[in-house]
Structures are given as C-alpha cells and as structure tokens.
C-alpha positions, 0 to 999 in steps of 0.5 A: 226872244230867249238871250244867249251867251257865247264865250270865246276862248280869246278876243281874236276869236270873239271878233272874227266870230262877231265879223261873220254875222255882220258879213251876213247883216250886209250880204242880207241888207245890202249896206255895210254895218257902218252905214247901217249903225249909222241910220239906226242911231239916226232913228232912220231905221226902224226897231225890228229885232234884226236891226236890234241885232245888228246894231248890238253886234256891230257895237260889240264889233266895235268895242273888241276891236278897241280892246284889242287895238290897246293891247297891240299898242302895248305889245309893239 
C-alpha cells in the first residue's frame, strides 16, 4: 500500500474531508466510528487494512477536532 498525503488549506477543510470517510466507514460497516474505535483497541477487531484505515482516520478525526476546539476557545 503506496502512503499518500493530502494537504488542506484550513483545519475545517481537513475535518469535514476526514468526516466523509468515516461517514462511509459506518454506512459500510454499519457501527459508528466511535464503537468501532472502540472494539479496535480492545483487540476486538481484526488488523485488515480498512479497519487500519479507519481507526487512523478516526484518530485523526479526533485530534483536529481538538485543535480546533482550543482555538475556538481562545476566539470567543
């Protein structure tokens, strides 16, 4: 599997773009990403490369909107 990287021109762009693929992830699997992230780190799941996938993506999720929660907080 070839890695490739994407740049977005603000954080808002990043998320919602992150937010599309886990949408897909749950239509797909039927079990939102928060239950699946869950299972993964449980070791419940198994380390087939979408499963890799989503958890990277839901754990990117995370962390921009974490970011951008800090900056909001500093903004208002």
């Amino acid at each position: 599997m070839r890695k490739q990287i994407i740049q977005y021109t603000s954080p808002i762009d990043a998320l919602v773009a992150v937010a599309k693929r886990l949408s897909t992830y749950e239509s797909q699997q039927g079990l939102d990403s928060e239950a699946f992230f869950d299972q993964y780190q449980r070791g419940q799941l198994s380390d087939e490369v979408m499963f890799v996938e989503w958890a990277n993506d839901y754990h990117h999720y995370l962390h921009i909107r974490k970011e951008l929660e800090k900056k909001l907080q500093y903004a208002a």
